[in-house]
C-alpha positions as a printed NumPy array, in Angstrom:
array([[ 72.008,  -2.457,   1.64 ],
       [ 70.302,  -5.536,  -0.327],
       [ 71.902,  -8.512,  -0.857],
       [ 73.591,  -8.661,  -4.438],
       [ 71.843, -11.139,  -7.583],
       [ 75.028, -13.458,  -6.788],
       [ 75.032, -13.955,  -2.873],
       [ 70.819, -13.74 ,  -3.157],
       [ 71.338, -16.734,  -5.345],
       [ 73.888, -18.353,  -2.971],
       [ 71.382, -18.054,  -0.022],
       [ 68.699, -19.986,  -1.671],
       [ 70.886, -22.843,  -2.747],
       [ 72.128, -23.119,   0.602],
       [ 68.859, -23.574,   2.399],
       [ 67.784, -26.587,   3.594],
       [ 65.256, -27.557,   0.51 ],
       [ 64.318, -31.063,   1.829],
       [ 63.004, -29.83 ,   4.834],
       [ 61.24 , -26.581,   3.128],
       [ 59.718, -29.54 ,   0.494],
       [ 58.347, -31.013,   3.888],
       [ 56.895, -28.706,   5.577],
       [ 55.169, -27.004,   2.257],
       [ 54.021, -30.909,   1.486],
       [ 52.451, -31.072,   5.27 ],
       [ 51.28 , -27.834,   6.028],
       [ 50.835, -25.42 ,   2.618],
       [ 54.025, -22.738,   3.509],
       [ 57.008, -22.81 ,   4.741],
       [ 59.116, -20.235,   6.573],
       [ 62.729, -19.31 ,   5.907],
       [ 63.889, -17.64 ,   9.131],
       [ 66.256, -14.57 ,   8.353],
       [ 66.082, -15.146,   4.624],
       [ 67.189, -10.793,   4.664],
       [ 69.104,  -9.492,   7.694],
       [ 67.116,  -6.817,   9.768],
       [ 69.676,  -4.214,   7.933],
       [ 68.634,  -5.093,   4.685],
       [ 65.042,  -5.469,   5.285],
       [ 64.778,  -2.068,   7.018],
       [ 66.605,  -0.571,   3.498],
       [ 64.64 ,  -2.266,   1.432],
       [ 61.475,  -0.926,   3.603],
       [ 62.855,   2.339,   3.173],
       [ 63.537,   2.12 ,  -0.998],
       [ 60.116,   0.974,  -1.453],
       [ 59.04 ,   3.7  ,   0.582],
       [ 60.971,   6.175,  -1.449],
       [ 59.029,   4.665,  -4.45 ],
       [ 55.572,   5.319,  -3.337],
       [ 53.829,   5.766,  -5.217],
       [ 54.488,   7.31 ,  -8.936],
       [ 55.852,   3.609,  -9.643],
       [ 52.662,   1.852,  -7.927],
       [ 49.168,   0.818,  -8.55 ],
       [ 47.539,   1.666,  -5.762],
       [ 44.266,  -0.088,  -4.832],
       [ 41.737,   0.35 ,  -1.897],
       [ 40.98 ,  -2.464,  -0.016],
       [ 37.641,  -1.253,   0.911],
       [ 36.998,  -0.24 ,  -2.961],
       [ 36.792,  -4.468,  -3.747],
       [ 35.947,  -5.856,  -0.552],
       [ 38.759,  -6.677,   0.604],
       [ 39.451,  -5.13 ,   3.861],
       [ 40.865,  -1.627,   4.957],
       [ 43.477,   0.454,   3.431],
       [ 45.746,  -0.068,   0.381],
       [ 47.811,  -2.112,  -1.526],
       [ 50.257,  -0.933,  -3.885],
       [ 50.955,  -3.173,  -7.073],
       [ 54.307,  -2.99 ,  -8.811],
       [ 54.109,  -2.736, -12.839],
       [ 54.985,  -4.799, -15.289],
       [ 58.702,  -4.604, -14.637],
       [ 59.738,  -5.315, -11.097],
       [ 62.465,  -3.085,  -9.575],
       [ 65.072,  -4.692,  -8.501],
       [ 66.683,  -6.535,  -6.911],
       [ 63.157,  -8.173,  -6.648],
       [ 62.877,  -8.803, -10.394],
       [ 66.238, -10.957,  -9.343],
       [ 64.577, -12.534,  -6.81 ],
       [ 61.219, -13.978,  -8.029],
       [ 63.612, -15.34 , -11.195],
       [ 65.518, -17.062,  -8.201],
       [ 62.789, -18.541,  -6.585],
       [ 61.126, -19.853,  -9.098],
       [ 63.791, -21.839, -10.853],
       [ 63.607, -23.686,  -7.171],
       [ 60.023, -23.865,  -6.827],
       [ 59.173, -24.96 ,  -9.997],
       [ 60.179, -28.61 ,  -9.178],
       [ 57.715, -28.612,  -6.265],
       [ 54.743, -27.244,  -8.846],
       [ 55.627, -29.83 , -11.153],
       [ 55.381, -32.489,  -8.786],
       [ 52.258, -30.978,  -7.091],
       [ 50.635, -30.999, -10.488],
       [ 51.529, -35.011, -11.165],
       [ 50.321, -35.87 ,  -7.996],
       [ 46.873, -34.379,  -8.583],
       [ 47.014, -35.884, -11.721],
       [ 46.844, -32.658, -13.598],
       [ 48.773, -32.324, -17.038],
       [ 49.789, -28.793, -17.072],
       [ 53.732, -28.506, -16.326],
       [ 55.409, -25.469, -15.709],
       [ 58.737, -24.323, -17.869],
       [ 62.006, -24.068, -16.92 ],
       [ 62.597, -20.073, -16.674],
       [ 59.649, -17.139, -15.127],
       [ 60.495, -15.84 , -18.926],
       [ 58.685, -18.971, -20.811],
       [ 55.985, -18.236, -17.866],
       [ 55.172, -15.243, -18.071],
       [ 55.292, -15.522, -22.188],
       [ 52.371, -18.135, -21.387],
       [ 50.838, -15.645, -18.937],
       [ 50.887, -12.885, -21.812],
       [ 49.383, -15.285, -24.657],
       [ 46.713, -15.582, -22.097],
       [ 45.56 , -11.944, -21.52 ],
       [ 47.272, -12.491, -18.002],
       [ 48.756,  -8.885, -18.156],
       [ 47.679,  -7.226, -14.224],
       [ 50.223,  -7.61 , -12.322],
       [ 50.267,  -8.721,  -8.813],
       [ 53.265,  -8.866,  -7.421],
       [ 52.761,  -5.93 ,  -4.312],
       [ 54.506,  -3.701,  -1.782],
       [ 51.766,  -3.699,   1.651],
       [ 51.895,  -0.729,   3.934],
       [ 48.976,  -1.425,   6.815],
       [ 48.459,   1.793,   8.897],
       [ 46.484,   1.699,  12.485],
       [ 43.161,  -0.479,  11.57 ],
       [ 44.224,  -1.548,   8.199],
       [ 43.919,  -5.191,   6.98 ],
       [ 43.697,  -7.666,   4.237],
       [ 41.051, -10.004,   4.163],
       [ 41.108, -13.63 ,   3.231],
       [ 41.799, -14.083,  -0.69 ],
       [ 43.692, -15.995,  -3.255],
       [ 45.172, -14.885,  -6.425],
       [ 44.385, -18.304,  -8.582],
       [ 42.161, -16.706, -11.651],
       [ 43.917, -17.627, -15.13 ],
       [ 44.579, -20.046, -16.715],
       [ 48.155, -19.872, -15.541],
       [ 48.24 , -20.117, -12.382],
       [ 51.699, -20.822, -10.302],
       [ 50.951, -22.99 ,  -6.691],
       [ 52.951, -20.702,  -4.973],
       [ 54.298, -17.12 ,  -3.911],
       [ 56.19 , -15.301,  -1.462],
       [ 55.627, -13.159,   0.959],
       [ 58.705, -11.349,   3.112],
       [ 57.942,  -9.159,   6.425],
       [ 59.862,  -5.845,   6.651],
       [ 59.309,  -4.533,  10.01 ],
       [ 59.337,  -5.22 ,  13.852],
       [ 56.506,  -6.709,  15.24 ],
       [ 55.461,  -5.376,  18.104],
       [ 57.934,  -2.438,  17.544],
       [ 56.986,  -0.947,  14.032],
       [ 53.864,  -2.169,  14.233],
       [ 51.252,  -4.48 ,  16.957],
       [ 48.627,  -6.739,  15.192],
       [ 48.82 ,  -7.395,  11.695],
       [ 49.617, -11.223,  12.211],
       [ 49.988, -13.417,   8.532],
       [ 47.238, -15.539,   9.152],
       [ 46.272, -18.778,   6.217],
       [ 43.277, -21.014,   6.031],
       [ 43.144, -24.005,   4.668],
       [ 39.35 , -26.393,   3.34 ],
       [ 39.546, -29.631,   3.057],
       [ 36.267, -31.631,   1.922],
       [ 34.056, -32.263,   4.27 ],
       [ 35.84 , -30.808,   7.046],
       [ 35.98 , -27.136,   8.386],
       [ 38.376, -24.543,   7.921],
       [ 42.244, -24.799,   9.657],
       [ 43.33 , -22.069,  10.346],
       [ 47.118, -21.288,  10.442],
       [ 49.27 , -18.161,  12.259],
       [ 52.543, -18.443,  10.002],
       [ 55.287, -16.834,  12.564],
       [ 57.296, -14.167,  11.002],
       [ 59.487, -11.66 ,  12.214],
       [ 61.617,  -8.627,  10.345],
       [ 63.525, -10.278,   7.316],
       [ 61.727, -13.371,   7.497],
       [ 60.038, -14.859,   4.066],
       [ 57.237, -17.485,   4.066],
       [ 57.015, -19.511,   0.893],
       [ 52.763, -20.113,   0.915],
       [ 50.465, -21.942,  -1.586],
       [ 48.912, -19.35 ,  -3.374],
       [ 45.642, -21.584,  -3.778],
       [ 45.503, -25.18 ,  -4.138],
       [ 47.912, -27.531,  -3.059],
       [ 47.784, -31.88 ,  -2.671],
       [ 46.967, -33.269,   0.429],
       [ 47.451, -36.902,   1.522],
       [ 44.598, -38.31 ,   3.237],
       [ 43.835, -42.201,   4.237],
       [ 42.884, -42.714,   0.155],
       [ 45.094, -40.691,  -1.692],
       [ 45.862, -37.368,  -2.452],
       [ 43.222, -34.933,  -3.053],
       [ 43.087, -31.126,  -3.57 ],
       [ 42.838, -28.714,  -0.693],
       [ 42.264, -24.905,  -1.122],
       [ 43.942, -22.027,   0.773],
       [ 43.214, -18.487,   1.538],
       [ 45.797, -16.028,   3.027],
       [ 45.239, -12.481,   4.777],
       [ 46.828, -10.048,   6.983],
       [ 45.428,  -9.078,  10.636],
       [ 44.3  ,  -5.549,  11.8  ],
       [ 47.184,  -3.544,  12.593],
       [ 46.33 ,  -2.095,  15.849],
       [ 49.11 ,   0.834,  16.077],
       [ 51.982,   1.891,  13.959],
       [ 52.586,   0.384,  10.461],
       [ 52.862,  -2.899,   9.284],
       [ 55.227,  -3.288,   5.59 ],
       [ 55.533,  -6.583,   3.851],
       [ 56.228,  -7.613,   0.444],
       [ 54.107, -10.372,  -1.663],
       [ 55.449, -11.79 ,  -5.169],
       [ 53.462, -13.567,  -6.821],
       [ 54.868, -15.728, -10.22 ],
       [ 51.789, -15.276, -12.587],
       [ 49.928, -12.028, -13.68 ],
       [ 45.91 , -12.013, -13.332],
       [ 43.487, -11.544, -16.04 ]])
């Protein structure tokens, strides 16, 4: 069974926010261990199962590019409780993007509610959207990318992992990269295990170096699955172009 609206809600507030801010200030994502117990994120798994894929937009990877396999896009409405979920999330992460985006000194702030965001998305022609259900089979992956075209773009998203790794699945590791100027590529493992969530930066985020902040940019991707099936979750805040 999935958490309820109400005790979803609860479980953000009562995370430990300061030291998310931290870590998503020092390293571009931060993990929230357990966010769904292993009962709930082998249900939800199963739903989203269920629902493939009349209610899905399914794209191949290797159609655009982008690796092996496919992805499978939700539609405009999000079932829930994930529709819940992302409205959740964002009323806490829009502080951080609003802070992120005085920092770089840009002048774009983001609104209160998803609803005032997504109207801006839809004024926009930001209608695709890209919130998506991922279920990696034996030598699937998903190559590095970054959902940042629009000109509504929020700094973050949210990816949860739904299975056992190295039980459901072997491989398939979340894996981030991060360019600063002048300097090659970091490249980051983010740890995650069955019910975990990772809040990322979906492209660009500030970085303090010895003369300020400047902008750094970020890819994200899934490893090859080398046996059994890998299922995650991604939800992203703004719609593509």
């Amino acid at each position: 069974m999935t958490p309820s609206t109400a005790s979803f809600r609860a479980t953000l507030k009562n995370l430990d926010w300061p030291g998310i801010i931290a870590q998503l200030d020092a390293e571009g994502y931060a993990v929230l261990p357990g966010l769904l117990e292993p009962t709930q994120a082998q249900g939800l798994a199963h739903r989203l199962n269920g629902c493939a894929c009349a209610a899905l937009r399914r794209v191949s990877l290797a159609s655009c590019g982008l690796g092996r396999g496919e992805l499978h896009f939700f539609g405009n409405q999000l079932p829930e409780p994930l529709a819940a979920w992302r409205v959740a999330f964002y009323e806490h992460l829009t502080p951080i993007a609003n802070r992120w985006n005085e920092t770089l000194g840009l002048d774009y702030r983001y609104p209160a509610t998803l609803h005032e965001f997504q109207q801006r998305n839809r004024k926009a022609g930001q209608t695709r959207p890209l919130s998506r259900y991922d279920r990696l089979g034996e030598s699937d992956f998903v190559a590095l990318h970054q959902q940042s075209k629009g000109a509504h773009v929020f700094p973050m998203q949210i990816v949860v992992l739904l299975g056992v790794p190295g039980a459901d699945y072997t491989g398939g590791e979340f894996v981030m990269t991060e360019q600063r100027p002048r300097m090659q590529s970091r490249p980051i493992v983010v740890p995650l295990r069955l019910g975990d969530a990772a809040i990322i930066a979906t492209a660009q985020r500030p970085f303090k170096g010895s003369k300020g902040h400047y902008r750094v940019n970020l890819k994200h991707a899934i490893g090859r699955v080398r046996s059994g099936q890998r299922i995650g979750l991604e939800l992203s805040f703004h719609d593509g172009p």
